[in-house]
VOPAGU-2260 file (C-alpha; in pm, 1 decimal, decimal comma):
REM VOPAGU-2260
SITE   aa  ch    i         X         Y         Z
SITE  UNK   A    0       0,0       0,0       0,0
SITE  UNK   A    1      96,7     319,7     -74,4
SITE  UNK   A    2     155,5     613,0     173,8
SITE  UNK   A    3    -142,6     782,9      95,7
SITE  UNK   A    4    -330,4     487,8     138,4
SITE  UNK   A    5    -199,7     464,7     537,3
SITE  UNK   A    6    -298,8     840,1     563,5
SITE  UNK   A    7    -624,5     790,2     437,3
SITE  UNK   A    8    -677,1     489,7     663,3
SITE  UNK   A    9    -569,5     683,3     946,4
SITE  UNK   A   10    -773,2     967,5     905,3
SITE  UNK   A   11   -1050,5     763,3     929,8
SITE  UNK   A   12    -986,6     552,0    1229,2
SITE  UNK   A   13    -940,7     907,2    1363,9
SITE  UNK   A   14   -1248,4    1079,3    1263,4
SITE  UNK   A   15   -1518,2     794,1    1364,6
SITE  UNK   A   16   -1284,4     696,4    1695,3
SITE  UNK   A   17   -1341,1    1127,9    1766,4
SITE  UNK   A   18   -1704,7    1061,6    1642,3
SITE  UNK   A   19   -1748,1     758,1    1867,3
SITE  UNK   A   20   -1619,5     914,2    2161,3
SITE  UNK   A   21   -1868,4    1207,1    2099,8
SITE  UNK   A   22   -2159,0     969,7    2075,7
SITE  UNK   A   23   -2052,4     808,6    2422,4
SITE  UNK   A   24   -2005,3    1129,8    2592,7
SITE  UNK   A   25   -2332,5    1280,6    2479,7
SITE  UNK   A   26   -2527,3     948,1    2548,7
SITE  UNK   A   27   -2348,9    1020,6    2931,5
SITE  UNK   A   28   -2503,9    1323,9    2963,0
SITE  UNK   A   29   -2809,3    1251,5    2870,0
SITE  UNK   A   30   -2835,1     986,9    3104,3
SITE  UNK   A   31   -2694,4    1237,7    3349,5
SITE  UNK   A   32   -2968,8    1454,6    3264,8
SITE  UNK   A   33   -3224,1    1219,4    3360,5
SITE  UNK   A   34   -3173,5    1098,8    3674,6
SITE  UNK   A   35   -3112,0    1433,3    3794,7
SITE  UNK   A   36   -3460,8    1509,1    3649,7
SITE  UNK   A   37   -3579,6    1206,7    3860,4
SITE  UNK   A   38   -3439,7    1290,5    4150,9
SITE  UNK   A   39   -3594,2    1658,8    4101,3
SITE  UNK   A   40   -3934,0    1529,6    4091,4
SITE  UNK   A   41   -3869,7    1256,1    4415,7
SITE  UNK   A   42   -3762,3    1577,7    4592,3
SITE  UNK   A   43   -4113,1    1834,1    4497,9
SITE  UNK   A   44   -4319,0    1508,2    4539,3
SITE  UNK   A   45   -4163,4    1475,2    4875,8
SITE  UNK   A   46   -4166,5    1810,3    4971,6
SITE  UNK   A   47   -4548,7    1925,6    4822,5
SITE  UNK   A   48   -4845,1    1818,7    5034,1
SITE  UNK   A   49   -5106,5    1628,9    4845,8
SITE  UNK   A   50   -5423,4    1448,7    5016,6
SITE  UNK   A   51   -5350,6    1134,8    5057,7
SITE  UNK   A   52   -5014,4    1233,5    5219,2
SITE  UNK   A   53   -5168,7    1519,7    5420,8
SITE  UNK   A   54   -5150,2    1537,0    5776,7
SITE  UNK   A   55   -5491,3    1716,0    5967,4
SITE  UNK   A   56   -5409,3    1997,6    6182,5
SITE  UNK   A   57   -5539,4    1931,5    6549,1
SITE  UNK   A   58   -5763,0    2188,3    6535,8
SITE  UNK   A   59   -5993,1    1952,7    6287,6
SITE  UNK   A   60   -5912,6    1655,9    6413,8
SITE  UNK   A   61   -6034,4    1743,7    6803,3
SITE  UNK   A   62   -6371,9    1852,7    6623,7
SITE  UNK   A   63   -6435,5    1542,9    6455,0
SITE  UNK   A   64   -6378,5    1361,4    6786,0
SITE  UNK   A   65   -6602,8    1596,0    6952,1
SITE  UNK   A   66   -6848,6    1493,9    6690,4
SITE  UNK   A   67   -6832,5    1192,5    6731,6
SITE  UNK   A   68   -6851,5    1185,4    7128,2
SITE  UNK   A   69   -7153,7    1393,4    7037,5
SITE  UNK   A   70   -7354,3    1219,4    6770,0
SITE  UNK   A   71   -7289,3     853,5    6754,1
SITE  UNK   A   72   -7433,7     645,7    7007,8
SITE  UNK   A   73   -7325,5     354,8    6897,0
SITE  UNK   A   74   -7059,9     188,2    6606,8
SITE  UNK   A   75   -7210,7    -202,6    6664,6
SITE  UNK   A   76   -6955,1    -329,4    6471,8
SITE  UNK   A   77   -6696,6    -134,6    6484,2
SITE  UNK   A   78   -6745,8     -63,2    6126,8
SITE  UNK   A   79   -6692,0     301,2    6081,1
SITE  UNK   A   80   -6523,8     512,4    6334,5
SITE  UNK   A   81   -6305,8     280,0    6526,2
SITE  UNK   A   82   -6001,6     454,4    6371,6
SITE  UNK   A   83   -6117,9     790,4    6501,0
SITE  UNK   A   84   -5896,5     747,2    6811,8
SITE  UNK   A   85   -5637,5     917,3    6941,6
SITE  UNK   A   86   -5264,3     715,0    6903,3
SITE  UNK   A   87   -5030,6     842,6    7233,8
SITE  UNK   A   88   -4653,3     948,6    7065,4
SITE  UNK   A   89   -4478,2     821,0    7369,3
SITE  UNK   A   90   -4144,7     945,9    7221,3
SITE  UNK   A   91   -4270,7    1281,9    7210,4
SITE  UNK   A   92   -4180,8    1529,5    7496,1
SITE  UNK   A   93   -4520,4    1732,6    7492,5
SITE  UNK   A   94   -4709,1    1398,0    7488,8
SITE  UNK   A   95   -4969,4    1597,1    7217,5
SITE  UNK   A   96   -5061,6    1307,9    6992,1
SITE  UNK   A   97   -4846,9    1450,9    6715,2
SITE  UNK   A   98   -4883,7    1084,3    6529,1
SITE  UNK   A   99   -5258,2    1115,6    6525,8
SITE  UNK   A  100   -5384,9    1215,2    6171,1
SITE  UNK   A  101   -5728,8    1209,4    6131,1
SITE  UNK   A  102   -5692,6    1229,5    5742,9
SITE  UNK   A  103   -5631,7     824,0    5737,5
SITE  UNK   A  104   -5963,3     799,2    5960,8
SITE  UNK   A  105   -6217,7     593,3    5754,6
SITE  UNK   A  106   -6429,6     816,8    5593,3
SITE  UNK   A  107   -6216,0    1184,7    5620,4
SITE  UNK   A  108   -6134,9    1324,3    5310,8
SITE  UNK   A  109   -5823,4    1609,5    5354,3
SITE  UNK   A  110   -5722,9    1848,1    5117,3
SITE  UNK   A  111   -5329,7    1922,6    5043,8
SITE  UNK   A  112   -5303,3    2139,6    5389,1
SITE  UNK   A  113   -5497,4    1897,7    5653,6
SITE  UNK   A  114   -5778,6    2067,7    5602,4
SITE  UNK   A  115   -6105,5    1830,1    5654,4
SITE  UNK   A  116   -6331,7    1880,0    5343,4
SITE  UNK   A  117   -6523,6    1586,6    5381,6
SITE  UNK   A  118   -6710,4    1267,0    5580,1
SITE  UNK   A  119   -6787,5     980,1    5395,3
SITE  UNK   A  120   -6989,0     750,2    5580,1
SITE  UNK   A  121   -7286,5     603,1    5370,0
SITE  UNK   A  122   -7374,1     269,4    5434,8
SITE  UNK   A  123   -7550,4     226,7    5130,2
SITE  UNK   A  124   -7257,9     232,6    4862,9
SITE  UNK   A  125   -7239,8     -83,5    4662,5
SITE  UNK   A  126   -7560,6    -178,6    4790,9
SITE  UNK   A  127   -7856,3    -340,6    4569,2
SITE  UNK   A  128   -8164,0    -205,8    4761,4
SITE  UNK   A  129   -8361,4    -486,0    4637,3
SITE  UNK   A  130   -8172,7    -694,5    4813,6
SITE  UNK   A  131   -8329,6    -758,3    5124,3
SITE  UNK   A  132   -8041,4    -972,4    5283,8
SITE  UNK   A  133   -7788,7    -726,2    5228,7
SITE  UNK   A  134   -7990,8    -461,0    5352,4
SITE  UNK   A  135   -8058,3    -675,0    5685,1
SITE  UNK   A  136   -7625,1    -683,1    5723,1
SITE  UNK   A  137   -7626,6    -304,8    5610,4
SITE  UNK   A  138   -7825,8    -214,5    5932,6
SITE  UNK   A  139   -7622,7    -466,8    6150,1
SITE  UNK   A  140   -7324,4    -206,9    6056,6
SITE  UNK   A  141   -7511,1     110,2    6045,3
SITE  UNK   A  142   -7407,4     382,7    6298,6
SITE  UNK   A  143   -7646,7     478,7    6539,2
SITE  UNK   A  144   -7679,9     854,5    6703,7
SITE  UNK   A  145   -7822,0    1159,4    6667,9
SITE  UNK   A  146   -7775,3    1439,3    6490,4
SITE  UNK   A  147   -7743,5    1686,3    6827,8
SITE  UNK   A  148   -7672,9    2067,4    6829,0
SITE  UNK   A  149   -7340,1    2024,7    6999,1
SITE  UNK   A  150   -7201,5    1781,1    6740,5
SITE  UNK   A  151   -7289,3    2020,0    6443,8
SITE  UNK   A  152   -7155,1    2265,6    6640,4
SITE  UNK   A  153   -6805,4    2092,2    6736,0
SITE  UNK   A  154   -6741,7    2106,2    6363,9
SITE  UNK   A  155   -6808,3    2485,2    6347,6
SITE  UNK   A  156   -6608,8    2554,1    6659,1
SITE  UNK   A  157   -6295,3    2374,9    6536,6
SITE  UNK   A  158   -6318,5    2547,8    6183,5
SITE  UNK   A  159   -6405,7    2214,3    6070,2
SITE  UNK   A  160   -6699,0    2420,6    5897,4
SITE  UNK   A  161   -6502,8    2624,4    5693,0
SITE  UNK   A  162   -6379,9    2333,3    5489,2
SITE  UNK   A  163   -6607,3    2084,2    5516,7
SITE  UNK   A  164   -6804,0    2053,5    5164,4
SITE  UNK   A  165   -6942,4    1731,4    5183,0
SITE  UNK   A  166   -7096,3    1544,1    5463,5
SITE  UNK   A  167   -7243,6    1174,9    5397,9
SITE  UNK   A  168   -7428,8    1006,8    5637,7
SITE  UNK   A  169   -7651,8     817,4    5396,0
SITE  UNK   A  170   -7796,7     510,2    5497,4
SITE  UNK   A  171   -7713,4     514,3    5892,8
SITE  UNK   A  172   -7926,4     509,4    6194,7
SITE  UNK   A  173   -7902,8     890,1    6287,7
SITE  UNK   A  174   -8286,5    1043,7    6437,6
SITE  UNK   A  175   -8454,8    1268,3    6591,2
SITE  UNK   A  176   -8465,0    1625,2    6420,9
SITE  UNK   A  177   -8220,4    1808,5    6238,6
SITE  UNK   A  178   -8116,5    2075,7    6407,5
SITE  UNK   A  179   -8078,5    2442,5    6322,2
SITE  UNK   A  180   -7727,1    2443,3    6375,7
SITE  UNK   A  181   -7670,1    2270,0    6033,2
SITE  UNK   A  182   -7676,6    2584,9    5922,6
SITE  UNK   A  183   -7306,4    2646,2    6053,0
SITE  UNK   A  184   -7181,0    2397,8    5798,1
SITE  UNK   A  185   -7103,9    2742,2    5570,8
SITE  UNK   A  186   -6925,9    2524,1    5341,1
SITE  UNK   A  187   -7109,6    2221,1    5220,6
SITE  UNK   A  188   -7187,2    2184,4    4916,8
SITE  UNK   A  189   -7287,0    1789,6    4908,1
SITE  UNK   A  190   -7511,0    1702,8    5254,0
SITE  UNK   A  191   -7661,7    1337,3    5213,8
SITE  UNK   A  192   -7896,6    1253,4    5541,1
SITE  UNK   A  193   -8129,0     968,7    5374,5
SITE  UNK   A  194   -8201,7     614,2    5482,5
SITE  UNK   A  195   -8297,1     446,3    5160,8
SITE  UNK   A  196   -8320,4     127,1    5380,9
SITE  UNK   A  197   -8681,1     246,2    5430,2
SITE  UNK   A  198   -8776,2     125,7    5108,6
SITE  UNK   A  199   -8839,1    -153,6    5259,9
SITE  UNK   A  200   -9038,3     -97,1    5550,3
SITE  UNK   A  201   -9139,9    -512,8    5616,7
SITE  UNK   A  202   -8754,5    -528,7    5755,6
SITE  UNK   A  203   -8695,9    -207,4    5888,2
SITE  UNK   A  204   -9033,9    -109,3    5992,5
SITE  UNK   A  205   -9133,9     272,0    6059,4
SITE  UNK   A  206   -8974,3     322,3    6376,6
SITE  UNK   A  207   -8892,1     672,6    6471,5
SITE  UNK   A  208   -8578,4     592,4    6611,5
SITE  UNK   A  209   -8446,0     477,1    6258,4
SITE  UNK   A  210   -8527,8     767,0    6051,3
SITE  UNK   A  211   -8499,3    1138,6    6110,6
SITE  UNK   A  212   -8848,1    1345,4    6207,2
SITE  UNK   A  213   -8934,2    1686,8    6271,4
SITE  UNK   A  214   -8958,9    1988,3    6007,3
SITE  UNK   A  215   -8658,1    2096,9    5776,1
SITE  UNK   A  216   -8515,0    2384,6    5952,5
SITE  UNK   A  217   -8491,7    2679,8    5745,7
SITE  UNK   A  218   -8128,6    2742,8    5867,4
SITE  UNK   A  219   -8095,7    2477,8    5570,8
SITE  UNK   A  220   -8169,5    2663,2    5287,6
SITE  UNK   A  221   -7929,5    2966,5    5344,8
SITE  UNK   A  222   -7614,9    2729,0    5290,4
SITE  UNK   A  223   -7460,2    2903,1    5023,1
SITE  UNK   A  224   -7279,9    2655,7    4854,3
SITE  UNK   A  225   -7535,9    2362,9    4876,6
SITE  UNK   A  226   -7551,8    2180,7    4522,6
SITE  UNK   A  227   -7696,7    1860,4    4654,1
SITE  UNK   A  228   -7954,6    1755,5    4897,4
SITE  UNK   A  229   -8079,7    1432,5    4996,8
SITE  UNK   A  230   -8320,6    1403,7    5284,7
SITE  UNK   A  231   -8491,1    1095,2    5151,8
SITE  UNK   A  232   -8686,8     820,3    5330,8
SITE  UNK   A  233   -8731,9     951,1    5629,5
SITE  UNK   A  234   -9007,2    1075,3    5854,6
SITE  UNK   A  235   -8962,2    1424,3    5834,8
SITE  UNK   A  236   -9274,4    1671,0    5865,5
SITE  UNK   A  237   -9406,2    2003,7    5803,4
SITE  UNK   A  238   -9426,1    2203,6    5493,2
SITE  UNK   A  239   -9139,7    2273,5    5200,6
SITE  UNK   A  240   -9026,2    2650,4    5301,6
SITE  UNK   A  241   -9093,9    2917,8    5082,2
SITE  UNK   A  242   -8694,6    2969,2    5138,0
SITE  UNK   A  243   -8587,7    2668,0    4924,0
SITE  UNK   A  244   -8625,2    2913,3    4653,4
SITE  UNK   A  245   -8302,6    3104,1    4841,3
SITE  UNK   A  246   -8090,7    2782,4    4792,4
SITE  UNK   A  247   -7996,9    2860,3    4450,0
SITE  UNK   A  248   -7700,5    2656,4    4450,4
SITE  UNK   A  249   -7923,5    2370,4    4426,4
SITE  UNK   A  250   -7915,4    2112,5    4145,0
SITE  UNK   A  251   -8021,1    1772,2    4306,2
SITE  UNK   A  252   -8301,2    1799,5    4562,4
SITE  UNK   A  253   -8440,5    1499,4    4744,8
SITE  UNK   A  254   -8743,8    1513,6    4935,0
SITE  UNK   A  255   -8950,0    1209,3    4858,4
SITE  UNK   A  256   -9101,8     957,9    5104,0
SITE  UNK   A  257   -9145,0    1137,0    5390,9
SITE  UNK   A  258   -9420,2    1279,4    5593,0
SITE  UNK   A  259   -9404,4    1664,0    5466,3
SITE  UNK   A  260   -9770,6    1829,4    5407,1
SITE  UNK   A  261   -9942,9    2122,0    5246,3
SITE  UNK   A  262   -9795,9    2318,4    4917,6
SITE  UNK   A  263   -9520,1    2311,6    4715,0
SITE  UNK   A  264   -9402,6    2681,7    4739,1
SITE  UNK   A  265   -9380,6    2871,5    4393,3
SITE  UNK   A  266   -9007,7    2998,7    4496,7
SITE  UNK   A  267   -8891,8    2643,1    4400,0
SITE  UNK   A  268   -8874,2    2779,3    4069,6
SITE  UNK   A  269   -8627,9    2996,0    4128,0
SITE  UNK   A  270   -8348,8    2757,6    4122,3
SITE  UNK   A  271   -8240,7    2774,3    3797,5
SITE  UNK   A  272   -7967,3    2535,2    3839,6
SITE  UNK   A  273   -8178,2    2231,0    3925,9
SITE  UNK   A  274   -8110,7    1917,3    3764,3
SITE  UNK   A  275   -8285,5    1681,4    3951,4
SITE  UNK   A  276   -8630,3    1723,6    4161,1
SITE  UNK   A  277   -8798,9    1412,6    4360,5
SITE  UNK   A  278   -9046,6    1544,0    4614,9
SITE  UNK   A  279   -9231,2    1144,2    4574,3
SITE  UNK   A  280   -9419,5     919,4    4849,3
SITE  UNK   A  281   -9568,1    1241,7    5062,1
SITE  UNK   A  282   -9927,7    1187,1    5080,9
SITE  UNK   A  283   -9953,6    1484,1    5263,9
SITE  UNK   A  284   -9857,0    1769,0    4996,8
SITE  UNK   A  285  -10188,1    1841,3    4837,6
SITE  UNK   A  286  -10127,6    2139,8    4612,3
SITE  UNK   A  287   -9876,9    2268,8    4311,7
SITE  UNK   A  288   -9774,0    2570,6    4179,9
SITE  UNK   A  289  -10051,2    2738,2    3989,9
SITE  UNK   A  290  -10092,4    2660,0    3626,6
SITE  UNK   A  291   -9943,2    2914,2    3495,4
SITE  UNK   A  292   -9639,7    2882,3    3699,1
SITE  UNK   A  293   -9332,9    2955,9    3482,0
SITE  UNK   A  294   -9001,5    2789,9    3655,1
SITE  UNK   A  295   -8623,7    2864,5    3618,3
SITE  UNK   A  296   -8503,1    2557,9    3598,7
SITE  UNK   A  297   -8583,5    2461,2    3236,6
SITE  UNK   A  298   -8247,1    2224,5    3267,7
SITE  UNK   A  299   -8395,3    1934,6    3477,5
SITE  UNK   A  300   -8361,7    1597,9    3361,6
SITE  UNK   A  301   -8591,8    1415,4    3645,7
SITE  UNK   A  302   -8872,6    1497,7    3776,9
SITE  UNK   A  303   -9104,7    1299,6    4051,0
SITE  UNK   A  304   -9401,1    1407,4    4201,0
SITE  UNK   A  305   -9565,8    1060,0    4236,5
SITE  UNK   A  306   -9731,7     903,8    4472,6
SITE  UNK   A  307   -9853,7    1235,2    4683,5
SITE  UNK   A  308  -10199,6    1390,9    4679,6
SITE  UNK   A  309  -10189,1    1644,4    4359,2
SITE  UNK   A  310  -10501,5    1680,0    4176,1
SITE  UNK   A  311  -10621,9    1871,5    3896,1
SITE  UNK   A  312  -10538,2    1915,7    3461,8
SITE  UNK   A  313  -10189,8    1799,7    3359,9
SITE  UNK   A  314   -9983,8    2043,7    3476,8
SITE  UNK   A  315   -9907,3    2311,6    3176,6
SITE  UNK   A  316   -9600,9    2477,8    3317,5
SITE  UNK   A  317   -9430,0    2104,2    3202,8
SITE  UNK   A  318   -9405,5    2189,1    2851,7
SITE  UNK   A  319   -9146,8    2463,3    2946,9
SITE  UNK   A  320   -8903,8    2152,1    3087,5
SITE  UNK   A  321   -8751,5    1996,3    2744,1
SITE  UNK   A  322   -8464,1    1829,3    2879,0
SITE  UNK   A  323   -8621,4    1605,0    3036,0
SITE  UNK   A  324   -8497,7    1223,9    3070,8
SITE  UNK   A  325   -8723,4    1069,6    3387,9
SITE  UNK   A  326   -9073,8    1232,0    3459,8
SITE  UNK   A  327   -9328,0    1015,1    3671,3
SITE  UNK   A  328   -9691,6    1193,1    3838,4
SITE  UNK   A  329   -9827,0     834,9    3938,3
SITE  UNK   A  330  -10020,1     745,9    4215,2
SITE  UNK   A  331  -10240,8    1137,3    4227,9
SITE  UNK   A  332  -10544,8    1258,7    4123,6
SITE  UNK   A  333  -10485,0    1463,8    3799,8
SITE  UNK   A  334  -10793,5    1456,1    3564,6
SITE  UNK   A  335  -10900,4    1557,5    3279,2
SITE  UNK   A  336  -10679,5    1459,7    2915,1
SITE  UNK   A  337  -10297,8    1418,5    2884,7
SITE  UNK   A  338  -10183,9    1700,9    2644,2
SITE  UNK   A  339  -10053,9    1609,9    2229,7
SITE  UNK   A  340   -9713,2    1751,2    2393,8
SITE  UNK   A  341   -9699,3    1536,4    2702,2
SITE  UNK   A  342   -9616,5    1218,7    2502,5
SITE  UNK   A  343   -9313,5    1412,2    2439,7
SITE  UNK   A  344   -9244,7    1544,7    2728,6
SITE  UNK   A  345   -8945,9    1275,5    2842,4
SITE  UNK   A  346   -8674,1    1094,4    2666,6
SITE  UNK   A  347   -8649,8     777,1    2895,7
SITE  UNK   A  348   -8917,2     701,3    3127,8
SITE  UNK   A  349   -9272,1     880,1    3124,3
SITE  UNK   A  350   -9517,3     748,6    3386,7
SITE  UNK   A  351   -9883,3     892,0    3349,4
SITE  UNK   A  352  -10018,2     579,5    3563,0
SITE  UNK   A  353  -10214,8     592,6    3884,7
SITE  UNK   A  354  -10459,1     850,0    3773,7
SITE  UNK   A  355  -10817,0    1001,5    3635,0
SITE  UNK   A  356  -10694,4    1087,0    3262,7
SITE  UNK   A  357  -10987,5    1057,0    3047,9
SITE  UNK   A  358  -10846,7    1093,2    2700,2
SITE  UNK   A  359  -10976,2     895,0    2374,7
SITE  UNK   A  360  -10706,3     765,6    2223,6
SITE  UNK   A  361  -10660,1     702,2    1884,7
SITE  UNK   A  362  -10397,9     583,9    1609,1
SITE  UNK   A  363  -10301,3     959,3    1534,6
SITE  UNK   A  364  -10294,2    1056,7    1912,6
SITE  UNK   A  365  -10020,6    1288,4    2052,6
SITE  UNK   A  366   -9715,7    1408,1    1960,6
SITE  UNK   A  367   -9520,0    1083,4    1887,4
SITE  UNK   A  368   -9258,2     983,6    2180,1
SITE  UNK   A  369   -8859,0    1028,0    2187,2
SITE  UNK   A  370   -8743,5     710,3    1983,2
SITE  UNK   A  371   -8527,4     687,5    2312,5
SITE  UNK   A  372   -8782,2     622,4    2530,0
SITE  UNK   A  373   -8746,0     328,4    2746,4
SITE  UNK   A  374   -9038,2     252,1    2965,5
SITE  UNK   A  375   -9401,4     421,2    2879,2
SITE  UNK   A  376   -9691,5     368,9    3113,7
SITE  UNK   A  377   -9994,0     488,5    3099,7
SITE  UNK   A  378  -10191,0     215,2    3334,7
SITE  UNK   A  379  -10460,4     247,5    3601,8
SITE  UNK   A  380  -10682,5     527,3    3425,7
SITE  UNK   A  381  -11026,2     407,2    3424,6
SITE  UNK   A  382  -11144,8     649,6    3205,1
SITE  UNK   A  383  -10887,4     655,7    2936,0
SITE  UNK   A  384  -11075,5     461,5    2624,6
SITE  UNK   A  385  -11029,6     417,8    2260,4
SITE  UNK   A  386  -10719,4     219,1    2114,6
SITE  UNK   A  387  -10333,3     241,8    2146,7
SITE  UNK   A  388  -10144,9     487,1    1955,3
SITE  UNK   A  389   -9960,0     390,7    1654,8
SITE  UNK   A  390   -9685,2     585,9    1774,0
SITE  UNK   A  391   -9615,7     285,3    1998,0
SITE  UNK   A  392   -9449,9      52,1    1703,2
SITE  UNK   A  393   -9202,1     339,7    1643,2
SITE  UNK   A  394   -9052,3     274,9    1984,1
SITE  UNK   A  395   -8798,5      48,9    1981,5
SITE  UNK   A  396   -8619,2      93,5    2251,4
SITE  UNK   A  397   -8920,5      52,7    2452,7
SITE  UNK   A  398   -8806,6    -212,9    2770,4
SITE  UNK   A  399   -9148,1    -131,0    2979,0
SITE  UNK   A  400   -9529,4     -60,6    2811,0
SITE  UNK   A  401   -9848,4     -72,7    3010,4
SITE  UNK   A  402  -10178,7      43,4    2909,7
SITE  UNK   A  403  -10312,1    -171,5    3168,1
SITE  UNK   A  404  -10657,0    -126,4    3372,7
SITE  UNK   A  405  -10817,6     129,9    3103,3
SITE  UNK   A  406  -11102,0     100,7    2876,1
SITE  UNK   A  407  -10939,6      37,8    2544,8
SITE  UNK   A  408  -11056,9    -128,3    2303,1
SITE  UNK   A  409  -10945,2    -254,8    1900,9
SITE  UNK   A  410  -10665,0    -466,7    1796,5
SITE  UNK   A  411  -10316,6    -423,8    1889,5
């Protein structure tokens, strides 16, 4: 080989050993890079508070003991609030229960400063209410208390009020009234007092000492941040207060089966927000709004006003609520026809059953249904003759029909 040949050669070994080297070293700091990136983020995780790291100041976690010395009778099993106990830090010179953090108690939600924003304690979640069985273990576990003015107002007194937005105590076995002082809660936006175990009242009875009685106190609707309500199957009494319409925070309201009497106030329409009204199962509430009653909240998707004592024409102030999904008025005493718009008026479930509608139907009645609608019953009206729509054999998503216990007549 020549001698340019060996400087050519050597050259290259030269350029791609430089090129190789460059590679290496690059690949090096890149992998530098990295871990230092790693380690970065190890050290802001470690060092930023997050809730399920959070530690509750003492403040809040003294008030939720106070609650509970104050409201819960009894835990039968142990179930719910054994962990709500105070640990003794015997290494610690004050002896202050530093190692106590009540934001690993079952049920305490914290937020990234210790602050207490919420009590989970429903009994009911996961639970098939038709199940009978499981709701027979449900109440084996269910707390037992009440409600008292000094336990509502342990949570104010420790701040716990200024934080707490939701408080769940669905499905226990809290009674006697609910007192005024709920109206310290400032903060809630999520307050969930029902016992849906009461659906089934051949295991559980009517016993006052399972449910909650007395009137809603109006201290209830001035919460200013309340979004959703559920006071359901109960025994509570009295009247709905004109002041609901103040609570316009409002968009799920629970009322039904209960013992509440007398008129549904006109200022319910004033909560525009509203997304889901059930004010079901009181036999006592006798009246409406009047007919020409124009409501705010022209965004609800449910609607339930069965099984009370309403009577009257088919409510026109209806066709002003077009997004509905769920309407039922079963079980009252409205007379007189269904309106051409009313088959229309839902895009699941309409329930017209239980009732004195006297309409003639016919193959051309009514404005045809929502293709979408599920279940369609228009059973138990004596006086509703004639035959059954032809709309019907459009519906094909229909799972539920009944025309049952009328006076039709014709093929189908």
């Amino acid at each position: 080989m020549t001698t340019y040949t060996y400087m050519y050669i050597y050259i290259y070994i030269y350029i791609y050993t430089h090129i190789f080297t460059y590679i290496m070293f690059m690949a090096y700091l890149a992998v530098e890079l990295i871990f230092l990136c790693i380690l970065q983020l190890m050290h802001s995780s470690s060092s930023s508070p997050s809730s399920s790291s959070s530690v509750c100041i003492p403040e809040h976690r003294n008030g939720l003991l106070e609650f509970k010395q104050y409201a819960v009778k009894e835990d039968p099993s142990g179930h719910w609030l054994s962990s709500w106990t105070l640990t003794t830090n015997t290494s610690s010179a004050t002896n202050d229960h530093n190692d106590t953090n009540c934001c690993e108690w079952k049920g305490v939600e914290c937020d990234a400063h210790g602050h207490v924003i919420g009590l989970r304690l429903n009994n009911c979640e996961g639970i098939d209410p038709t199940d009978q069985a499981v709701l027979v273990r449900a109440q084996q576990t269910a707390l037992q208390g009440t409600l008292t003015p000094d336990a509502l107002l342990a949570l104010s007194s420790s701040n716990v009020s200024n934080s707490l937005s939701k408080l769940d105590l669905g499905c226990q076995l809290f009674h006697g009234s609910i007192p005024p002082e709920i109206g310290s809660l400032v903060s809630l936006s999520y307050l969930d007092l029902s016992f849906q175990a009461q659906a089934s009242p051949h295991i559980y009875g009517t016993d006052s000492n399972r449910v909650l009685t007395g009137p809603i106190p109006d201290e209830l609707w001035s919460l200013p941040h309340l979004s959703y309500l559920d006071l359901g199957y109960n025994s509570i009494t009295g009247t709905i207060s004109p002041l609901v319409g103040n609570c316009t925070t409002l968009t799920n309201l629970h009322l039904g089966t209960n013992n509440l009497t007398g008129e549904v106030p006109s200022s319910l329409g004033h909560l525009a927000l509203l997304e889901m009204l059930d004010i079901s199962s009181n036999a006592g509430l006798h009246s409406l709004p009047p007919l020409d009653w124009n409501p705010s909240f022209v965004h609800l998707q449910s609607l339930d006003i069965s099984l009370c004592d309403f009577s009257g024409p088919f409510p026109p102030w209806l066709q002003h609520l077009t997004n509905l999904s769920l309407f039922t008025l079963t079980g009252n005493k409205f007379d007189g026809e269904i309106p051409e718009w009313a088959w229309r008026l839902a895009k699941k479930s309409l329930d017209f059953s239980g009732n004195s509608f006297n309409n003639t139907l016919s193959c051309n009645t009514g404005t045809p249904p929502f293709p979408s609608l599920t279940s369609l019953d228009v059973s138990d009206n004596t006086y509703i003759t004639g035959t059954i729509p032809c709309f019907v054999a459009n519906l094909t998503s229909l799972g539920t029909l009944s025309f049952a216990m009328n006076s039709l007549y014709g093929p189908i």
